[in-house]
Residue, then its C-alpha position, 0 to 999 in steps of 0.5 A: x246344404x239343406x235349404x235352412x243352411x242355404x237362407x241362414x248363409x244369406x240372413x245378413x243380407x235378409x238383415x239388410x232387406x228387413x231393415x230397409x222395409x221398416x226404414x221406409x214404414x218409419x219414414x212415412x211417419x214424417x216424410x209428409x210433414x213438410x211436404x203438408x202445406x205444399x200438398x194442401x195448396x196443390x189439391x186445396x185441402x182445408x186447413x182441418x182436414x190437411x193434418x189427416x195426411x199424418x193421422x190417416x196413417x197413424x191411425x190404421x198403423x198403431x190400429x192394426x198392429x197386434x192383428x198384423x203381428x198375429x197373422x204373421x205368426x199363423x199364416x206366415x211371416x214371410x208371407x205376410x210381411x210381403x203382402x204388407x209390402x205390396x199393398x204399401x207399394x200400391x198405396x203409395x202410387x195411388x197416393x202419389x196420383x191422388x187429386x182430392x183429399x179423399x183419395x189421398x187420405x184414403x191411400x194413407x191410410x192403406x199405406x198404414x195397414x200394408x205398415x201394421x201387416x209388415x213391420x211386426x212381421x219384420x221383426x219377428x222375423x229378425x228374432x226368429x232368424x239370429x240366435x239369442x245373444x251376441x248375433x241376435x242383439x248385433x241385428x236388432x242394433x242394426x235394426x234400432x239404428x235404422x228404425x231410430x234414425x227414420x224419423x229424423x231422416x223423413x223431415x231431410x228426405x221430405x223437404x228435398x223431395x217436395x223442393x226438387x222434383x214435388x210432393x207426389x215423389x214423397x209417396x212414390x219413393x216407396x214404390x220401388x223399395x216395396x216391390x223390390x224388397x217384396x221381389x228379394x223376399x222368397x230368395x232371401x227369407x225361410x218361411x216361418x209360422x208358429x208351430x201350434x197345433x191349433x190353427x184357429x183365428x180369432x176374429x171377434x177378439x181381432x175386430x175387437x182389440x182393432x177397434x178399440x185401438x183405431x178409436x183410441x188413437x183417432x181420440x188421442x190425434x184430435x183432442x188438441x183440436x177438439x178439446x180433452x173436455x169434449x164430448x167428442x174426446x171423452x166419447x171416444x176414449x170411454x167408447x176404446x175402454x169399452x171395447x178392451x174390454x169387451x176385447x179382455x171377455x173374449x180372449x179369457x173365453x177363446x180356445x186360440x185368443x189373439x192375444x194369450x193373455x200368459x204371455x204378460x206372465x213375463x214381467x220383462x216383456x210387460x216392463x218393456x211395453x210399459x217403457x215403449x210406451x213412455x218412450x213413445x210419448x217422450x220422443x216421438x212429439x220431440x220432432x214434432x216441436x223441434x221442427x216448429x221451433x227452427x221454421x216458427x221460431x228461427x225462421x229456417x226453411x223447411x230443407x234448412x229444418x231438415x238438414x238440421x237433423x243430420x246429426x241427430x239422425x247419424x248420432x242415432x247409427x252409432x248409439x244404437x250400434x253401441x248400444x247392441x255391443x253394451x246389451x250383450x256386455x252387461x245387459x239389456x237394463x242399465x242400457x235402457x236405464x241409460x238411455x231414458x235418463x239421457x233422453x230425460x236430459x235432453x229434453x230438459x235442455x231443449x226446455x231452455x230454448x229462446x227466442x233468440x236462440x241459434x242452431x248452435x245455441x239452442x238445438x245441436x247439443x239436446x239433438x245430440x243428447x236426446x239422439x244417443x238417448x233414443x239409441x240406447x233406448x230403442x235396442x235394449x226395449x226391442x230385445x227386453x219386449x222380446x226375450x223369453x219369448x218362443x219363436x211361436x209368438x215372436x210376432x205377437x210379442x213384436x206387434x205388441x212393442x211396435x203398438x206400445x210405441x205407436x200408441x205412446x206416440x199418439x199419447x205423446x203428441x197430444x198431450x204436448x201439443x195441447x200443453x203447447x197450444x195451451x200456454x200459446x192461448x194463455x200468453x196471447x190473451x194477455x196480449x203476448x204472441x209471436x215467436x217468444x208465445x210460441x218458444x214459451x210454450x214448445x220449451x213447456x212441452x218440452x218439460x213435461x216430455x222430460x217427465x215423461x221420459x223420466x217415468x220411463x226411468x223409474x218404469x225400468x228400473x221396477x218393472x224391468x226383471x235385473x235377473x233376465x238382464x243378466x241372464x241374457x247377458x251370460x248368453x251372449x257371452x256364450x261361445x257359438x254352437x259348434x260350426x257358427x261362427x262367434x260373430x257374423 
């Protein structure tokens, strides 16, 4: 048995592994959520400076992707995805440690970088590993579930952590699930790269395109502090402009670009981007408010809050496990049509919340709704983002999905919150405030999350090609090669 048989008689287990790195990536996102107001009392951080726990984070994650997902290509996916591994670990100690916020801001934002170099190769490495079809759209459903379900699991897992045994285990978790998976990764995954023959690396339009999405993103998190209207916000956003485009000059001048702008030529591809994006935006602030709501609102302690999303986070593992079988049935766009409509839905009744509403009333059944939504919305996009891609771009194509929805949530988020807070000011003003000015103004987020989603709809149904749909359709229902089993 060669060594290719022997690592691809173990890609379940790889599967397994992969799957448990991007868990924790995701995780991370909102595992310090709940921990904040703990983490702020126990080094004294200001108030303005205790949201850059999160931001630190985001910040360098959605910066540093598309450069994470090339270098996986060029240098090695597997190579880079346990670099990734290594530095996220060793973040998360000194994070862990920390006795100011400099120092655990700056091991954020580290734990943000060692994410942008791992979870594009994680993916790619997923794509390249399983056959197209009926085995590749089973692990990405695997895949889905997990990434889907991390967020919800973050807030559970975040408020048991900083309750039982303190906010430090919140970033030490990940120590040994980094180094163990980085310890497993040689016997479990064949090295893989691109297999061009040129070999270059393009740093100007690497320092370039991170640039402007580092600034992008720092722009989109503190404009509902600052204001859309500052100088600041319109400073920023005009300065990322700059920089894509000065990105764009470079890549149209470079012999090996970073970003081979044919690869756009794929409308699928492009479709998909588009609609992670907006799926990003929609969902990502729903977390972010249903929280506020059950702790500002009801009145839930931080566990309560977070044993509230067990069934969204188990609504999650199944949608996405059904929605892998549908891909392979009848196609990767009615799915993601589905799925966005479904998302739509649910965020239009959590518009509906009242002051006196209950968990029953008020949050299982759009929890619920919402939660099959991202399910069959989060599958079908990763293989859309991916199909028709060559194995030689696999990490690209995967860096720019993940970026697609990382900057979208950072869009999201800050278009919501200032909706929310804006509509809170508004009432407050008139001499309304307390819980029914905060359930008014997360029920108008809410809403235009909703439309959000609904873009995502439409964005589906015109960018997304039917004829590759079907196409990959037809594949999974191809029989296996010779000596493969049909399903693994």
């Amino acid at each position: 048995m060669t060594d290719a048989q022997e690592y691809r008689e173990k890609r379940w287990i790889a599967l397994a592994l992969l799957c448990m790195a991007q868990f924790v990536v995701v995780l991370d996102a909102s595992i310090v959520n709940v921990a904040l107001p703990t983490i702020g009392r126990s080094l004294e951080f200001s108030q303005d400076n205790l949201s850059w726990v999160v931001n630190a984070y985001v910040l360098t994650f959605g910066g540093f992707l598309l450069l994470g997902g090339r270098l996986a290509d060029l240098l090695g996916r597997r190579r880079i995805f346990i670099s990734g591994l290594i530095l996220f670990a060793i973040a998360s100690l000194i994070g862990g440690f920390a006795e100011s916020e400099a120092t655990l801001i700056a091991a954020r934002a580290v734990q943000g970088l060692g994410a942008a170099l791992l979870s594009p190769a994680a993916l790619s490495i997923v794509t390249t590993t399983f056959s197209d079809g009926a085995e590749r759209n089973k692990a990405l459903g695997v895949w889905g579930a997990v990434a889907g379900s991390g967020g919800a699991a973050g807030v559970l897992l975040g408020g048991v952590l900083t309750e039982y045994v303190g906010w430090e285990w919140v970033l030490w978790v990940n120590v040994p699930i980094g180094v163990g998976a980085a310890l497993l990764a040689p016997r479990l995954i064949l090295e893989s790269h691109s297999e061009s023959e040129t070999r270059h690396f393009d740093a100007f339009g690497a320092v370039s395109v991170t640039a402007a999405l580092s600034v992008l993103v720092y722009a989109l998190v503190e404009a509902p502090d600052v204001g859309w209207g500052s100088g600041q916000t319109i400073g920023l956003l005009a300065l990322a402009v700059g920089l894509l485009g000065a990105f764009v000059a470079i890549e149209l001048r470079s012999a090996a670009p970073l970003v081979p702008f044919s690869i756009f030529s794929n409308r699928t591809l492009t479709g998909a981007n588009v609609v992670g994006i907006l799926t990003g935006a929609s969902l990502f602030s729903m977390f972010f408010f249903i929280s506020l709501y059950m702790q500002n609102v009801l009145g839930y302690s931080a566990i309560k809050a977070g044993l509230s999303y067990l069934p969204l986070a188990v609504s999650i593992i199944i949608a996405a496990g059904i929605a892998s079988q549908l891909v392979t049935r009848i196609g990767f766009k009615p799915v993601l049509t589905a799925g966005m409509a479904l998302i739509a839905g649910g965020l239009l009744w959590f518009g509906q919340i009242s002051t006196d509403g209950s968990f029953l009333g008020d949050v299982l059944g759009p929890s619920l709704l919402a939660a099959v939504g991202l399910g069959f919305a989060f599958v079908p996009q990763t293989i859309a983002a991916m199909s028709g891609v060559a194995d030689r771009e696999a990490g690209l194509a995967s860096g720019l999905i993940n970026t697609s929805q990382q900057v979208g949530g950072a869009l999201g988020l800050a278009i919501l919150a200032s909706v929310a807070f804006s509509t809170i000011g508004d009432l407050a003003a008139t001499g309304e405030t307390g819980p029914a000015a905060l359930t008014e103004g997360y029920a108008d987020a809410f809403m235009v999350g909703a439309g959000i989603a609904l873009l995502g709809v439409i964005a589906t149904l015109v960018l997304i090609r039917g004829r590759d749909s079907k196409a990959h359709a037809e594949i999974g229902h191809a029989p296996a090669p010779a000596g493969e089993p049909a399903e693994a």
